[in-house]
C-alpha positions in Angstrom: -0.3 38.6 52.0 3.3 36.8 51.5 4.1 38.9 48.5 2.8 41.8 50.1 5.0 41.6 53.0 7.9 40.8 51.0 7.3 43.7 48.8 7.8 45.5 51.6 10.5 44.2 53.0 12.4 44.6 49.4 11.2 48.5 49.5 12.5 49.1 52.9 16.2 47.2 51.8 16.6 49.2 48.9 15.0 52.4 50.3 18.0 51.9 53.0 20.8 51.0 51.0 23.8 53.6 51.2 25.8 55.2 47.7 28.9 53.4 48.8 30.4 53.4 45.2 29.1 56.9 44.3 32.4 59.9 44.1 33.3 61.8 46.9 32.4 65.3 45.7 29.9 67.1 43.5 31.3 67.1 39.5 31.4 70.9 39.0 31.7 72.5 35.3 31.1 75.8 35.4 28.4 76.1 32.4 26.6 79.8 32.5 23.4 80.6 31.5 24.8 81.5 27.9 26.3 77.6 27.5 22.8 76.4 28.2 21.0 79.2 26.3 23.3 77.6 23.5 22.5 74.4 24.4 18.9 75.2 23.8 19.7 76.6 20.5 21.1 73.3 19.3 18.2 71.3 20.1 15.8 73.4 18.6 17.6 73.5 15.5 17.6 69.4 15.9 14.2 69.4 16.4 13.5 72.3 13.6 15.1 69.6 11.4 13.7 66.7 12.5 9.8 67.6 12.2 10.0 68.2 8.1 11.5 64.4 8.1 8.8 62.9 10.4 5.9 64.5 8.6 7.4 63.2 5.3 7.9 59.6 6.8 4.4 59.4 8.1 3.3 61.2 4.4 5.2 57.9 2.7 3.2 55.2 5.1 0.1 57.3 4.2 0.8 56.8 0.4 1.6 53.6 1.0 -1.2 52.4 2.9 -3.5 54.3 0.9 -1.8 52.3 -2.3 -2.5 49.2 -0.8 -6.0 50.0 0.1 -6.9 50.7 -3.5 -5.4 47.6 -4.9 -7.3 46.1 -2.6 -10.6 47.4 -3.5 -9.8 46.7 -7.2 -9.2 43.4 -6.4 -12.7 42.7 -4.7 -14.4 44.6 -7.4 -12.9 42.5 -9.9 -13.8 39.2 -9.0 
């Protein structure tokens, strides 16, 4: 029951806790819908890139654990 009620005490402290370091106005820049359409663009092209790479990684650890297997196997069959 202790923790509980200091649980709550925490929550209602932080819950009322002000932004007293936080900047006076709203950071404005100005991006249109054509910046972020852009934006967009240029993550898909990351991404586009990044997929051949993780399916070749995971294709490696495959081989690799498939290598192991085997040498595994021929071990227990040869003793």
């Amino acid at each position: 029951m202790r923790a509980r009620t200091a649980a709550s005490t925490l929550a209602l402290v932080v819950g009322s806790v002000t932004s007293a370091l936080a900047a006076s106005g709203a950071r404005e820049d100005n991006s249109g819908v054509f910046a972020w359409i852009f934006l967009g663009f240029c993550a898909l092209i990351i991404v586009a890139q990044m997929l051949p790479a993780v399916l070749t990684m995971l294709g490696m650890a495959k081989g690799v654990r498939e290598s192991f297997s085997h040498k595994a196997k021929a071990e227990v069959k040869s003793h």
